[in-house]
Each structure stands twice: as C-alpha cells, then as structure tokens.
PyMOL commands that place a pseudoatom at each C-alpha (Angstrom):
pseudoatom trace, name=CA, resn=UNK, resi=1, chain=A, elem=C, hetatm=0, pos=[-68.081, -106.444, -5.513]
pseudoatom trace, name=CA, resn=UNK, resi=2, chain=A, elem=C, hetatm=0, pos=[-65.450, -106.373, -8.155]
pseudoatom trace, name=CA, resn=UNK, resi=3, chain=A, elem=C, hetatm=0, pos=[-65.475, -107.129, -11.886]
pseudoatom trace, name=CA, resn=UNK, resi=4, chain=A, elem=C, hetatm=0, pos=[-62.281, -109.282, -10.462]
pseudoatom trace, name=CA, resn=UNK, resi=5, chain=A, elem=C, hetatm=0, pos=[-64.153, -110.708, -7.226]
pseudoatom trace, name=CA, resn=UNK, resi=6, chain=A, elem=C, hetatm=0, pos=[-67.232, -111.407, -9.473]
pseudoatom trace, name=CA, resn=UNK, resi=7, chain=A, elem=C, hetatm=0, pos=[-65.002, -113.386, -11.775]
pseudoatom trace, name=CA, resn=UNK, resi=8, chain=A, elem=C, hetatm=0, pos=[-63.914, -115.519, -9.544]
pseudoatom trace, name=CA, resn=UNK, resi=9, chain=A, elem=C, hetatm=0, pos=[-67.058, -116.155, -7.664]
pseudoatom trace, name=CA, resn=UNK, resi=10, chain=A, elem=C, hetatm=0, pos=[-68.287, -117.435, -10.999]
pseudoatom trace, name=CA, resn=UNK, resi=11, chain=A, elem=C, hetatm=0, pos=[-65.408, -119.724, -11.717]
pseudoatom trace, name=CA, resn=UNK, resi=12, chain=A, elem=C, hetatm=0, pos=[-65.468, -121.179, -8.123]
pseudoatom trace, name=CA, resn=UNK, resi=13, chain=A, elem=C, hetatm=0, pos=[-68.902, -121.946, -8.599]
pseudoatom trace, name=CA, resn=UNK, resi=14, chain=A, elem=C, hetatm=0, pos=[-68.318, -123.079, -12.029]
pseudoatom trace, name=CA, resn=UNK, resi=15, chain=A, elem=C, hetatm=0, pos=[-65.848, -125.427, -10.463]
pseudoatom trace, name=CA, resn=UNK, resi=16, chain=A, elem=C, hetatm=0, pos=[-67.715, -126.232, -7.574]
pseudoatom trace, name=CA, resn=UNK, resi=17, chain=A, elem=C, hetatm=0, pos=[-70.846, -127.153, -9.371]
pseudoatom trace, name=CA, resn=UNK, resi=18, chain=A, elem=C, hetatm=0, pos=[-68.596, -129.636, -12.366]
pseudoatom trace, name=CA, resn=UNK, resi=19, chain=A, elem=C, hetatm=0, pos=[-67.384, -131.415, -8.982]
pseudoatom trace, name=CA, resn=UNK, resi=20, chain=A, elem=C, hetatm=0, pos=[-70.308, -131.908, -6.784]
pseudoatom trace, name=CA, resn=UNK, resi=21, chain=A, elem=C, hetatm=0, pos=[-71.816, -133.138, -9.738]
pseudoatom trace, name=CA, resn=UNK, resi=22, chain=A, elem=C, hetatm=0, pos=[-69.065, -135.221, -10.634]
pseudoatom trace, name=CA, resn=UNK, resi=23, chain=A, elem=C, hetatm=0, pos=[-68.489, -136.686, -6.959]
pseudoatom trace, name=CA, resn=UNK, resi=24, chain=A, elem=C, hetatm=0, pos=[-72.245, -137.357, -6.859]
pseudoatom trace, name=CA, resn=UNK, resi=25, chain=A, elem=C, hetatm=0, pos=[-72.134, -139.485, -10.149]
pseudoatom trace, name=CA, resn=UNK, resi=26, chain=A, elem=C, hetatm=0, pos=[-69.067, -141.153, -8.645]
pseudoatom trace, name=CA, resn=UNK, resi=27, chain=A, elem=C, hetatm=0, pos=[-70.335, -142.408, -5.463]
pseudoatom trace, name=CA, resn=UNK, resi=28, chain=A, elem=C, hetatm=0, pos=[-73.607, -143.370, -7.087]
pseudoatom trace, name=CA, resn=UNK, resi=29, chain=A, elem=C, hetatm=0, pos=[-75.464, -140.946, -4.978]
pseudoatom trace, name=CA, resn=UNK, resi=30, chain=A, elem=C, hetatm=0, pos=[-79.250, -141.301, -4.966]
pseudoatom trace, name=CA, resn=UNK, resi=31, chain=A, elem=C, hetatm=0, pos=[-79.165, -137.614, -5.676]
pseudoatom trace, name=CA, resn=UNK, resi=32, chain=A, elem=C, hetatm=0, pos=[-76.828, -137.623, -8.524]
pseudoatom trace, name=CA, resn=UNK, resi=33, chain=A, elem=C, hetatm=0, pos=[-78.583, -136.083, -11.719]
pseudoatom trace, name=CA, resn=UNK, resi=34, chain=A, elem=C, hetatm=0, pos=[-79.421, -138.501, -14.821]
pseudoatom trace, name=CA, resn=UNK, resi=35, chain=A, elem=C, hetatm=0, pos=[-76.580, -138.698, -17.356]
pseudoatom trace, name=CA, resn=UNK, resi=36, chain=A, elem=C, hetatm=0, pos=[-77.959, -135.579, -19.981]
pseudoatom trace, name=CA, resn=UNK, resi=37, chain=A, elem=C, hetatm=0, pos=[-78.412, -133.666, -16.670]
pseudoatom trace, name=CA, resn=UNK, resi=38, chain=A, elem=C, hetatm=0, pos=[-75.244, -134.423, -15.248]
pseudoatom trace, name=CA, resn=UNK, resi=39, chain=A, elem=C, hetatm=0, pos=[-73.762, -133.913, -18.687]
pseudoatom trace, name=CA, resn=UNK, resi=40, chain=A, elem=C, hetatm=0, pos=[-74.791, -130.409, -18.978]
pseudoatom trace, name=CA, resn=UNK, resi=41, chain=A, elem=C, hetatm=0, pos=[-74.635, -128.998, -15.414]
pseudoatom trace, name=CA, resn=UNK, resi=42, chain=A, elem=C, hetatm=0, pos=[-70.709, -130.571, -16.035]
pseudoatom trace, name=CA, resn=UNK, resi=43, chain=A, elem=C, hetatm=0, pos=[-70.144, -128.676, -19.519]
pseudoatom trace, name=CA, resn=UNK, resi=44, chain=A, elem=C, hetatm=0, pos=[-72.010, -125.281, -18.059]
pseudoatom trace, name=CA, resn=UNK, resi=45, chain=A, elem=C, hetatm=0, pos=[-69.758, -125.530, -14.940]
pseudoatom trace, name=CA, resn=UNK, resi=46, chain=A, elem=C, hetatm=0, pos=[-67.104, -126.089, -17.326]
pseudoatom trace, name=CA, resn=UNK, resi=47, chain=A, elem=C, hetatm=0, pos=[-67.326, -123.661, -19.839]
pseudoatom trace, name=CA, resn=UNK, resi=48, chain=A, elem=C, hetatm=0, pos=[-68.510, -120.623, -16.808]
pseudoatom trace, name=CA, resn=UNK, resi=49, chain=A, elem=C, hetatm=0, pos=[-65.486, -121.420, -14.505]
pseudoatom trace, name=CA, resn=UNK, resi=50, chain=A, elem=C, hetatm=0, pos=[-63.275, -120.862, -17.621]
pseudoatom trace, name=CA, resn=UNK, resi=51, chain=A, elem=C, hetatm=0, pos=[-64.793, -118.160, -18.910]
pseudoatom trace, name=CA, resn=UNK, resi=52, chain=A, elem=C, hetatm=0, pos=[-64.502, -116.504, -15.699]
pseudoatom trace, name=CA, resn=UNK, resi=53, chain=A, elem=C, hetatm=0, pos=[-61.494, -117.175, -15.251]
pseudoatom trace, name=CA, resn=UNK, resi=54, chain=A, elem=C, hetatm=0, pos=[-60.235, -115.703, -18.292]
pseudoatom trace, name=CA, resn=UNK, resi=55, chain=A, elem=C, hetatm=0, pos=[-61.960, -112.377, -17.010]
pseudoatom trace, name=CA, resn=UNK, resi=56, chain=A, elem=C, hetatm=0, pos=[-60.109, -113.195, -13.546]
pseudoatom trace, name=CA, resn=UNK, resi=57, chain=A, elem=C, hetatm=0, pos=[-56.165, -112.884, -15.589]
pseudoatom trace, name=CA, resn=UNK, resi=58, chain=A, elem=C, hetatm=0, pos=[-57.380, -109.989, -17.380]
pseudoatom trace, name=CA, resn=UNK, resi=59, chain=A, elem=C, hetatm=0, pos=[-59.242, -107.786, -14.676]
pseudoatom trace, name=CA, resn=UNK, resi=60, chain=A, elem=C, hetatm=0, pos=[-56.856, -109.129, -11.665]
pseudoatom trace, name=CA, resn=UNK, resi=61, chain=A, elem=C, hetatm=0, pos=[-55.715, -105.717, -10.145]
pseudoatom trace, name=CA, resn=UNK, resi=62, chain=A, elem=C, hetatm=0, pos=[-51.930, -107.357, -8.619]
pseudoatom trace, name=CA, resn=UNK, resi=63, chain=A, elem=C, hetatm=0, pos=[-49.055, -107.273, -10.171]
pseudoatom trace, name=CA, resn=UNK, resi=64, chain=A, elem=C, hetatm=0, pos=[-45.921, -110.006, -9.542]
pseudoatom trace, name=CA, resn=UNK, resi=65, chain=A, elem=C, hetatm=0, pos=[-43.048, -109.141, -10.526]
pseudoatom trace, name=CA, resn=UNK, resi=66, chain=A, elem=C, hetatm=0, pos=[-40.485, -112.145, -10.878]
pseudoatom trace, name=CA, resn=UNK, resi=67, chain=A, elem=C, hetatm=0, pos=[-37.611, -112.183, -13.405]
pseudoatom trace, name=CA, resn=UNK, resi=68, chain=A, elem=C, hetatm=0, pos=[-37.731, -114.670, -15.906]
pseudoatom trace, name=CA, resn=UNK, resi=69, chain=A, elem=C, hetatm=0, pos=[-41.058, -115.347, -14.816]
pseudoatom trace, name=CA, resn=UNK, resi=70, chain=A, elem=C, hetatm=0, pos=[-43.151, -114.145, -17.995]
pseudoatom trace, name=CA, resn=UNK, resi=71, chain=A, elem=C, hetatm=0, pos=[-41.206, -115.817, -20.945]
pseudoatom trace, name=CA, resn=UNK, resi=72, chain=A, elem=C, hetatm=0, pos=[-41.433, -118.651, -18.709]
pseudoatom trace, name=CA, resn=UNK, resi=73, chain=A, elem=C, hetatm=0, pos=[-44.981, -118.638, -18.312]
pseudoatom trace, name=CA, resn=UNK, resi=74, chain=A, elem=C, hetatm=0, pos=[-45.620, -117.803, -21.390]
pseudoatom trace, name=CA, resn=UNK, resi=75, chain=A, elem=C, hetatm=0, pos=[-44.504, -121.383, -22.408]
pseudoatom trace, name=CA, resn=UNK, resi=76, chain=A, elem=C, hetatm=0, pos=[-46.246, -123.018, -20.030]
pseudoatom trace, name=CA, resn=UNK, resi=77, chain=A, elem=C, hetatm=0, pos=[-49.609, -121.345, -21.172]
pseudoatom trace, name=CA, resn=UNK, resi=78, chain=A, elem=C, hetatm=0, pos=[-49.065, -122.140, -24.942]
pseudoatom trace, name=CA, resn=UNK, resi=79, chain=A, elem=C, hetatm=0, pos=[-47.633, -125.857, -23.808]
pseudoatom trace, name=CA, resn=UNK, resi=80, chain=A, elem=C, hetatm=0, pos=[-50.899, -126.250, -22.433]
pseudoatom trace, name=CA, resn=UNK, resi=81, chain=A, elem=C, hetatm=0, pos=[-53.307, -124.695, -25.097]
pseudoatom trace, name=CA, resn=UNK, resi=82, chain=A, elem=C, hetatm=0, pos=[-51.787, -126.778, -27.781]
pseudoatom trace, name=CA, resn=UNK, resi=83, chain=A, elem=C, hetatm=0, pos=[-51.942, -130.374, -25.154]
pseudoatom trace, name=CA, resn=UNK, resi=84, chain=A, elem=C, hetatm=0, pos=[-56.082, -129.354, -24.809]
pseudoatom trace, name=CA, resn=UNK, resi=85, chain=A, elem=C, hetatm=0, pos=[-55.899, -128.220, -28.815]
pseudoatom trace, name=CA, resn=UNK, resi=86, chain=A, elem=C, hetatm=0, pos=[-53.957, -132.217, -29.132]
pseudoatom trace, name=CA, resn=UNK, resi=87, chain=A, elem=C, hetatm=0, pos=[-56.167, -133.874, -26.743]
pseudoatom trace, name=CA, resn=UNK, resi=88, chain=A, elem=C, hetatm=0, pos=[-59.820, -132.581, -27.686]
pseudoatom trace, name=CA, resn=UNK, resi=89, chain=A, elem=C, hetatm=0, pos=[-58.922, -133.387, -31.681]
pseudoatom trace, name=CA, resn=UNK, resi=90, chain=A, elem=C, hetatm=0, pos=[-57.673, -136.907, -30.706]
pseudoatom trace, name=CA, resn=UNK, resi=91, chain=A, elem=C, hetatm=0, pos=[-60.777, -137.346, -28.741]
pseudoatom trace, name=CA, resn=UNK, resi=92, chain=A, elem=C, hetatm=0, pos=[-62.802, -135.762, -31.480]
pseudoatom trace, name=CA, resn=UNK, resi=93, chain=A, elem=C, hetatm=0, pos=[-64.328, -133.126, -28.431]
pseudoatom trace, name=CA, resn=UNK, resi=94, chain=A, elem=C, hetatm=0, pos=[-65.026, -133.896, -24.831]
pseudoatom trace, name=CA, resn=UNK, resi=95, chain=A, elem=C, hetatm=0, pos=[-67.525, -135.895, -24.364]
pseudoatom trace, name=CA, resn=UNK, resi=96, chain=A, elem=C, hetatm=0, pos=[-67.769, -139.901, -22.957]
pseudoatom trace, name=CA, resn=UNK, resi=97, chain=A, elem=C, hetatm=0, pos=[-65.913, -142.259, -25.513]
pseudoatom trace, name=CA, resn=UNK, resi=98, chain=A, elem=C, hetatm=0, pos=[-66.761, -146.279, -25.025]
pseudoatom trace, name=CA, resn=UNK, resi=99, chain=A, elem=C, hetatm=0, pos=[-63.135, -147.190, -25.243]
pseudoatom trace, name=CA, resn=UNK, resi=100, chain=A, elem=C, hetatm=0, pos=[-59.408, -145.688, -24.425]
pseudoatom trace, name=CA, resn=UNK, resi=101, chain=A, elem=C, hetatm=0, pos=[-58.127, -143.260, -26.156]
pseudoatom trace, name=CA, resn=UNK, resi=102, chain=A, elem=C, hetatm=0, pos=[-54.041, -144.642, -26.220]
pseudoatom trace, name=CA, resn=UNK, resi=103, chain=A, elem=C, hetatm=0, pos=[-52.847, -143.077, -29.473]
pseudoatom trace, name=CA, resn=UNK, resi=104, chain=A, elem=C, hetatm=0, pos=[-51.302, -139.238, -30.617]
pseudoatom trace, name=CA, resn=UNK, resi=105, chain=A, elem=C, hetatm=0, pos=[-50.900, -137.454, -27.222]
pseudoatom trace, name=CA, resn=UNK, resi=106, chain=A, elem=C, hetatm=0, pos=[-52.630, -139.833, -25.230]
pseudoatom trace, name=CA, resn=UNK, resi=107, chain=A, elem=C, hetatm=0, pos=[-50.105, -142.564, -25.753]
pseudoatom trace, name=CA, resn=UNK, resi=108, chain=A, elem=C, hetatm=0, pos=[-47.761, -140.471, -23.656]
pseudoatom trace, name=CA, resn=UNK, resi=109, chain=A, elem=C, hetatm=0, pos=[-50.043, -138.888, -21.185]
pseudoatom trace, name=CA, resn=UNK, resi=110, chain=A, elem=C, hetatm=0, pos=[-53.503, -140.505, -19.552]
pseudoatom trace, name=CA, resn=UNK, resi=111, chain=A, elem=C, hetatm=0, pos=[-55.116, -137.125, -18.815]
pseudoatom trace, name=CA, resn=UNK, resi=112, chain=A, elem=C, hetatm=0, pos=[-53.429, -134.500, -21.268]
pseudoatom trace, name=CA, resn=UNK, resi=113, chain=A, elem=C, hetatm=0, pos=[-56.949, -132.254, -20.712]
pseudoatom trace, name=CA, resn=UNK, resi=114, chain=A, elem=C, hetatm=0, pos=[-56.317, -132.040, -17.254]
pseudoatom trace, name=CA, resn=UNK, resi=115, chain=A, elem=C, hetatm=0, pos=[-52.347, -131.225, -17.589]
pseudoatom trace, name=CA, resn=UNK, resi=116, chain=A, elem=C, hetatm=0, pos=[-53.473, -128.887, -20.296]
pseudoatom trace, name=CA, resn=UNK, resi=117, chain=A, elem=C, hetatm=0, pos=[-55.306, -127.080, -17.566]
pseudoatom trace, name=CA, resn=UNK, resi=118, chain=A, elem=C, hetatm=0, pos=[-53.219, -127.035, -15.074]
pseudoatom trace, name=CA, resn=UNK, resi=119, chain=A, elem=C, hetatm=0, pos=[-50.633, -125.278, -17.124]
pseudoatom trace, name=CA, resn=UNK, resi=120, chain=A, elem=C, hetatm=0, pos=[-52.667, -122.619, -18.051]
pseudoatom trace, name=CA, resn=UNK, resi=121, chain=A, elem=C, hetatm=0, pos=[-53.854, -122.153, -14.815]
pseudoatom trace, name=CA, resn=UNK, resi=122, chain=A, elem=C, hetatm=0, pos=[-50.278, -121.364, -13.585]
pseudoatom trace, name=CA, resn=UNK, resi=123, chain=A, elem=C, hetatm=0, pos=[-48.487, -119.948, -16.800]
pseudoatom trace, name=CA, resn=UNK, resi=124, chain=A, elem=C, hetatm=0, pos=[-50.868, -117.489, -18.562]
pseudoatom trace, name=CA, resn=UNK, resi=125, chain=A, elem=C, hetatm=0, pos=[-50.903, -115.685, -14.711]
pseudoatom trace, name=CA, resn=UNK, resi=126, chain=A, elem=C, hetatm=0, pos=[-46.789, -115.849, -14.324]
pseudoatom trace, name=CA, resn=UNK, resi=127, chain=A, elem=C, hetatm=0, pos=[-46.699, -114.205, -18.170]
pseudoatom trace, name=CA, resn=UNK, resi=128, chain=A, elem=C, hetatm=0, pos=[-49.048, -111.546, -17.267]
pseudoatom trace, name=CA, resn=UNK, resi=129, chain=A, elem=C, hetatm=0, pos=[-48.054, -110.940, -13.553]
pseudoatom trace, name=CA, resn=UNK, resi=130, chain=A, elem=C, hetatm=0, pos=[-50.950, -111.679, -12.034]
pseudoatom trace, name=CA, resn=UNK, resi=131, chain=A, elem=C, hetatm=0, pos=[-50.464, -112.835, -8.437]
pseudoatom trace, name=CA, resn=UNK, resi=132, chain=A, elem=C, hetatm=0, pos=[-53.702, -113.057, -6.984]
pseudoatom trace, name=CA, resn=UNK, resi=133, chain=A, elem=C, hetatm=0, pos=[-55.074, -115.667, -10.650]
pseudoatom trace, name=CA, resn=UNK, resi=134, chain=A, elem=C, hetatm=0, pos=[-51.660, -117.106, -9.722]
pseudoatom trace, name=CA, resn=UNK, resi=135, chain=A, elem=C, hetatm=0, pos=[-52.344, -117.661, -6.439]
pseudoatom trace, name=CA, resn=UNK, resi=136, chain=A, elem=C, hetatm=0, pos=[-55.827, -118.753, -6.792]
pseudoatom trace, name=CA, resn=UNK, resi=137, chain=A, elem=C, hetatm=0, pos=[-54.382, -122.028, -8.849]
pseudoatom trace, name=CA, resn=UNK, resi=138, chain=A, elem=C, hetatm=0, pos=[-54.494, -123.704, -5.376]
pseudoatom trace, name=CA, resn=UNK, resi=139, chain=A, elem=C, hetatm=0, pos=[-57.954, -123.614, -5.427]
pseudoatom trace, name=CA, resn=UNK, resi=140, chain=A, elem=C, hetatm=0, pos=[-58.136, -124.907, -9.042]
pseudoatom trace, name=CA, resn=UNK, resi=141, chain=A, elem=C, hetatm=0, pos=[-55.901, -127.605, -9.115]
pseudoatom trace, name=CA, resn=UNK, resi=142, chain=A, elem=C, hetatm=0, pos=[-57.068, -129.389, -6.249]
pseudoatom trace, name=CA, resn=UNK, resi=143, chain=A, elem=C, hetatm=0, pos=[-60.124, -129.946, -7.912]
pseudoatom trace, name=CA, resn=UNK, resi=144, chain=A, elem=C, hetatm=0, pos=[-58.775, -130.764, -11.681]
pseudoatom trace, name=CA, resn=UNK, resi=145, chain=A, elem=C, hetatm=0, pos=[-56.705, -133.591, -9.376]
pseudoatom trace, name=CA, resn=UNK, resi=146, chain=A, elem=C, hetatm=0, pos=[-60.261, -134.623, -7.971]
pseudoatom trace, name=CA, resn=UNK, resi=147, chain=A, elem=C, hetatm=0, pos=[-61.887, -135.071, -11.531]
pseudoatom trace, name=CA, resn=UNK, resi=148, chain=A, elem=C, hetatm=0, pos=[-58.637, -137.029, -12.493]
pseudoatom trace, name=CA, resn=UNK, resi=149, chain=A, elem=C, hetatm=0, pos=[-58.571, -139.576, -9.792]
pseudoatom trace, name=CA, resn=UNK, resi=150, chain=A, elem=C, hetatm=0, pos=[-62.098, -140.271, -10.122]
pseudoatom trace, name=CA, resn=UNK, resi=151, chain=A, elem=C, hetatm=0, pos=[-62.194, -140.646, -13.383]
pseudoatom trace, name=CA, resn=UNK, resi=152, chain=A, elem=C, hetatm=0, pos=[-59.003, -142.893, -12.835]
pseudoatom trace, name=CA, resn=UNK, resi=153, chain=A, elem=C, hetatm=0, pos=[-61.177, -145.133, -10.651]
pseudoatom trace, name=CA, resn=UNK, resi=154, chain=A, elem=C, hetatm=0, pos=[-63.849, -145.186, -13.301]
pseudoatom trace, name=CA, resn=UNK, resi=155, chain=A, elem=C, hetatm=0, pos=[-61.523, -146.142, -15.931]
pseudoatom trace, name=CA, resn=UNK, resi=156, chain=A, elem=C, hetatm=0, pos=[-59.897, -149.026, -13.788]
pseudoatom trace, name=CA, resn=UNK, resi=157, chain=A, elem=C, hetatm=0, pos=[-63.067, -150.425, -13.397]
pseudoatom trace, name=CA, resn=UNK, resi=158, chain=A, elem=C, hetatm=0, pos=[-65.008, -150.733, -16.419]
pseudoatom trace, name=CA, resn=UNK, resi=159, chain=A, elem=C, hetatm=0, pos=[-61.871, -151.354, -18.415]
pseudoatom trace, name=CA, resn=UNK, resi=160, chain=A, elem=C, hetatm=0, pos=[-59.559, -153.552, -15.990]
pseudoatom trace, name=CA, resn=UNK, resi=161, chain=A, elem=C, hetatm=0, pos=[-56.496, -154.744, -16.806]
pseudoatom trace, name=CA, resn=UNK, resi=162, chain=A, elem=C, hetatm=0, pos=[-56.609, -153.035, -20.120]
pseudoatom trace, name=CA, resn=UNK, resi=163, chain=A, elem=C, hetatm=0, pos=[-56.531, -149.571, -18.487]
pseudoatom trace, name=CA, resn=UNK, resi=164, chain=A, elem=C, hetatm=0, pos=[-54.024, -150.789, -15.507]
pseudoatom trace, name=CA, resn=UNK, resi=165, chain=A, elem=C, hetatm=0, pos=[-51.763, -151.888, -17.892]
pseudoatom trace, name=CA, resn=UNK, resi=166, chain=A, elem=C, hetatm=0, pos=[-52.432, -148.290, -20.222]
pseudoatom trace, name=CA, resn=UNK, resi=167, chain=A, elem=C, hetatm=0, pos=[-51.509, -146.559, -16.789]
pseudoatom trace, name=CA, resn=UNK, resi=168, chain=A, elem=C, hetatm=0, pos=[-48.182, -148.063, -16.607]
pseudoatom trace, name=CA, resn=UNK, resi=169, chain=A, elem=C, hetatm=0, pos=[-46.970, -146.692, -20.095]
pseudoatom trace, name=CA, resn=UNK, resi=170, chain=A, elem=C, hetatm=0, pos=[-48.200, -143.581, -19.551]
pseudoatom trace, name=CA, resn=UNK, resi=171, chain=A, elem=C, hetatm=0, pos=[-47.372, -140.205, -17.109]
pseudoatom trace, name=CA, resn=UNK, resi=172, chain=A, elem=C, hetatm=0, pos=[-50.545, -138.258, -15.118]
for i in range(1, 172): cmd.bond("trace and resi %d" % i, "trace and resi %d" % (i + 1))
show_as sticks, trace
zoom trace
C-alpha cells in the first residue's frame, strides 16, 4: 500500500468512525458510547481523518491541470482556514456549548466549521493540482452534510423556536 492509499484509509476511517459514532448518539442507540467516550472517539476521528488528509494533498501522486484553477483554490482554502480560525475563537474551541452561538461569524452562517471544511476540502487540492484529494471530496462532504443535519435536528429540538427562528437569518 501507498503512503497516499494509507492516508486515505486513515482519514476514511477517521471519518467513518466521527459518524457512526455520531449517528449512534443521534438515534439514541443502545450501543451509542457514554458522552466522554463518544466525545473522544469524535475528536480522535476528527483530528486522524484530518491529519491524514493533509498527508493525502501532499503525497497524492495526480496532477490536474485546470487554468485558473490554483489562484482560485487557493482562495477557497484560505476562505476556509480563516471561517474555522473565526468559528473555533467565537466558540472558544469545539466542544458542546449550552446555548447558540448567534454573534461574529455565526450571525451570518449556522455551521461556519462545517463550510470551513468543505472549502478546504475542495480548494487546497484545486491550488495544488491534486485530482485524486480533489476527487475524493465526494466522499468527505457527504459526511460533513451528515454531521450538519443532525446536529440541525439536535439544535431544533432542545432549543425550539429560538433556533428555528436563528435558522431563518442565517445561510448553511
């Protein structure tokens, strides 16, 4: 196996793990772990599937060639460094808060942490040329979108109208 095809058997299992265990805690499986658990297998799944995927853009063998594409992406990965930069200071980190964050970059944008990754996950790749980490964004961003709709549906419910009415002022 690759440096390249190790890399991103790490991050899908990075991934994979952060949304079984995130599903489970969603549907209030009986085999969902307890909150520290759930917690860290989350921030390990996290932090590996990044990680990884950093290796991925750097040792990823292709090469894509479209013009305009790199300046281009290279906006789209900063845009997204400084939303998660933005978002994780507003938040003061990652973790659980007990009420809506609605102010700085949140007051425009529900889940900036997931946008933030999403951009990086398709610019950095365009402003290196990296077509396979480019392509392998379809893998990614389906589950980022899982995390955020669940976590919409948690957010609906323990805050109610609050949160509806949050969700109509702001984008993603």
């Amino acid at each position: 196996m690759t440096p390249f095809e190790t890399a991103f058997l790490v991050c899908f299992l990075g991934y994979a793990a952060h949304t079984i265990t995130h599903y489970l805690e969603h549907i209030k499986s009986p085999f969902r772990l307890s909150g520290k658990m759930a917690d860290i297998v989350i921030h390990i799944g996290v932090f590996a599937g990044y990680f990884a995927w950093v290796y991925m853009l750097y040792s990823d063998p292709s090469k894509l060639e479209i013009p305009g594409a790199q300046p281009v992406g290279l906006l789209m990965g900063l845009a997204g460094l400084l939303i998660l930069v933005a978002a994780t200071k507003k938040k003061k980190g990652y973790k659980e808060l007990g009420y809506v964050v609605t102010t700085g970059i949140y007051s425009r944008i529900r889940h900036p942490m997931y946008l933030a990754i999403i951009l990086i996950h398709i610019g950095f790749p365009l402003a290196l040329g990296k077509a396979v980490t480019l392509a392998s964004a379809a893998i990614w961003i389906p589950f980022i979108l899982f995390w955020k709709s669940w976590e919409e549906e948690e957010l609906v419910k323990r805050f109610g109208k609050k949160y509806r009415d949050y969700k109509k002022r702001t984008i993603f």
